[in-house]
N, C-alpha and C positions, 0 to 999 in steps of 0.2 A: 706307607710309612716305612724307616725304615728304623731297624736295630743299631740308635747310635751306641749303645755300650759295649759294642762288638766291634773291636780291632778289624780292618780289612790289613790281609798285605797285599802290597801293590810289586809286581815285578817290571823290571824294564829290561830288556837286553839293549845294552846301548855299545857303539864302535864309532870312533869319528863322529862325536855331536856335540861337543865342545861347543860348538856358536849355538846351540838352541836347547838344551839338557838344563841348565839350570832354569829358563824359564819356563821346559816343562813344566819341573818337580813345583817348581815354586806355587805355580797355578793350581795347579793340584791340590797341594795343602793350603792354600789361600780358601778354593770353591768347597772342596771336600769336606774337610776338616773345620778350620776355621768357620766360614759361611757355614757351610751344610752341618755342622757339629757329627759327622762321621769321622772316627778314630782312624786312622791309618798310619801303616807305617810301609813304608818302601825299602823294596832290596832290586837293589843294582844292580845289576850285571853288567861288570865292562868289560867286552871281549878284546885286546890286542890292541886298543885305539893308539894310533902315532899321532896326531895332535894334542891339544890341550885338554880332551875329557876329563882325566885322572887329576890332575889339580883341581876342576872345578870341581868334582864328584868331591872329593878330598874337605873343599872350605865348605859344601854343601852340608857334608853330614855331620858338620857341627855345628849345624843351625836347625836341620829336621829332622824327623826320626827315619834313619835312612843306614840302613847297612849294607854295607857296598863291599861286591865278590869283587876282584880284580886279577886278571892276568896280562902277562907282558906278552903274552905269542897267543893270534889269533885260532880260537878251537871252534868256531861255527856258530852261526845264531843260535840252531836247537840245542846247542849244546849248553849257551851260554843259559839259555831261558829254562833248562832243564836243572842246571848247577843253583837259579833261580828257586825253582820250585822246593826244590831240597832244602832250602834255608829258609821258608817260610814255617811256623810252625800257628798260626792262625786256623780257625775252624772254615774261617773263607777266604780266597784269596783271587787276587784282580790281578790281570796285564794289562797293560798298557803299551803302544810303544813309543820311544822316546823321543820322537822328530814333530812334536806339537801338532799330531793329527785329529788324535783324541781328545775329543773334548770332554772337559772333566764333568762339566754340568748331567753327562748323561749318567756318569760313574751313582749319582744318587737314582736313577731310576732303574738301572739295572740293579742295585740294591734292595730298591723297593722289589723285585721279582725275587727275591729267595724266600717271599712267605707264600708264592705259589705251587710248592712243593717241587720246584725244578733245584736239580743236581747243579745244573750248569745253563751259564745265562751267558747268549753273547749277542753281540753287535752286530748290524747288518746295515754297513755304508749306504746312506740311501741320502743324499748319492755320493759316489765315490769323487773323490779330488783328485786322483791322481791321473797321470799325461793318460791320452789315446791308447798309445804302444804298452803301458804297465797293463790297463785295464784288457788288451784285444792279449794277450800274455794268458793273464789269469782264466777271461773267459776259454779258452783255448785247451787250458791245464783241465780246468772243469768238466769237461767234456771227455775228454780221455780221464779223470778221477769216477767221472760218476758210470764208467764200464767196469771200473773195480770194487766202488765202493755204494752203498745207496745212503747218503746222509743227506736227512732231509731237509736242511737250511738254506736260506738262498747268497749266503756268504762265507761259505767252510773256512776263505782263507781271513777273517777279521782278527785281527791283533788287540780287541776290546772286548771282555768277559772277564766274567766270575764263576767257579768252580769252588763245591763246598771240598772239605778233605777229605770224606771217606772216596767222593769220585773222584779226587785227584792222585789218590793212591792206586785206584786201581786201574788209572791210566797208567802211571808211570812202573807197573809191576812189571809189564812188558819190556820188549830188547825195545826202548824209546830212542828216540833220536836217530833213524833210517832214513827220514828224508833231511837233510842237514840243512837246507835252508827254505824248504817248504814245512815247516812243522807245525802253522796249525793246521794242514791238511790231514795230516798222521795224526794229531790230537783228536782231530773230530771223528774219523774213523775210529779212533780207538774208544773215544766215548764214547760211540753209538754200538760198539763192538759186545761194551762193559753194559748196555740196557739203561746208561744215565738217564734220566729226563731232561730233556732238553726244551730251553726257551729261548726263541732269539725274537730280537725288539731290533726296530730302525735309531741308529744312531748318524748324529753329524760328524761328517770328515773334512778337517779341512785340509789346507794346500799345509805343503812341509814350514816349516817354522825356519829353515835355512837350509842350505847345501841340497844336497840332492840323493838319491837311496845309494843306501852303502853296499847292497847286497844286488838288485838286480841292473847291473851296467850292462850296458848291449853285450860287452866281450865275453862279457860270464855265461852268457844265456845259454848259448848252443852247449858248453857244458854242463849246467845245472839241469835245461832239460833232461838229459840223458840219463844224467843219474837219478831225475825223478822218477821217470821212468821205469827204471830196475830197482827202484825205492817203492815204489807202487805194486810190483811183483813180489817182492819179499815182504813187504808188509800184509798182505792178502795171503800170503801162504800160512805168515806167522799168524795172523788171526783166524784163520781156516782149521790151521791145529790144535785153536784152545778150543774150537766151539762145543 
């Protein structure tokens, strides 16, 4: 069961999702809320988008409870999802992200997991929807993260959880936002860093709701790897110094 008289906020870091962003949110508050009678409220995060996002985000949040950060020059996903977290002020608070992967139906049983005394509850794609090349990417990443780091889930990088706010606080007391576009890899080190309790549950993924990722394009890769890489180095030193 879960605590519908408890506000969730829901974060989305959204860039370019204009063609699929409103029927997110929509679904969202339809399953969640409406159906499921789970309170929620949504804060946006739109980073830099040059299409239509900002107008839809715009006639959205005057139909749901939806507060919406906006910038006109792109600052990074973790950065946008971190500008996110700051404006939440809920005892519990969910990501999502915004390309209709996430299915909302799951949003009420990871909910039902906050009376099993877990910190933080996330999602583990089982199975994942995304191409060949994303997936052989990630497993790839995994493998050189887990020489750095030992975090025990079998999905570090799922964009689907809930995080109460004493552990969301002392994730973000840290220099956050190091790997700029692998950041739930750095969130889950840092939670496992901060001794959170951790649950993760299988959830559905499905294919993108339109367009294609905004973030890992072949041309990006060879430099995002690299700065993962030295992101992965200074994060492990920065968490070596507080222990």
């Amino acid at each position: 069961m879960t605590d519908g008289s408890v506000t969730i906020d829901i974060v989305l870091p959204v860039h370019n999702e204009g063609a699929s962003i409103g029927a997110t949110l929509r679904e969202f508050h339809r399953v969640v809320m409406l159906e499921g009678g789970q309170p929620i409220r949504f804060v946006v995060c739109e980073d830099g988008s040059s299409d239509d996002t900002v107008p839809v985000l715009e006639k959205i949040a005057t139909e749901l409870p939806l507060t919406l950060i906006s910038e006109p020059v792109r600052k990074s996903y973790s950065r946008a999802v971190i500008d996110g977290f700051r404006a939440t002020t809920s005892e519990w608070v969910g990501v999502i992200d915004a390309d209709g992967q996430c299915d909302p139906a799951d949003m009420q049983r990871l909910a039902a997991l906050r009376t099993e005394g877990a910190d933080l509850v996330i999602g583990w794609r089982n199975p994942r929807s995304d191409l060949w090349i994303r997936r052989a990417m990630s497993g790839a990443f995994k493998l050189v993260y887990h020489m750095f780091f030992h975090v025990p889930v079998r999905d570090p990088s799922c964009p689907y959880l809930l995080v109460n706010r004493a552990g969301l606080e002392k994730i973000l007391s840290g220099n956050v936002g190091i790997l700029k576009q692998g950041f739930w890899w750095e969130f889950l080190a840092r939670a496992v860093a901060a001794n959170l309790q951790i649950v993760e549950m299988p959830v559905r993924h499905r294919a993108r709701a339109a367009g294609l990722t905004q973030v890992y394009r072949p041309t990006k890769v060879p430099r995002i790897a690299v700065e993962h890489l030295f992101g992965l180095y200074r994060l492990r030193r920065e968490l070596d110094a507080h222990r």
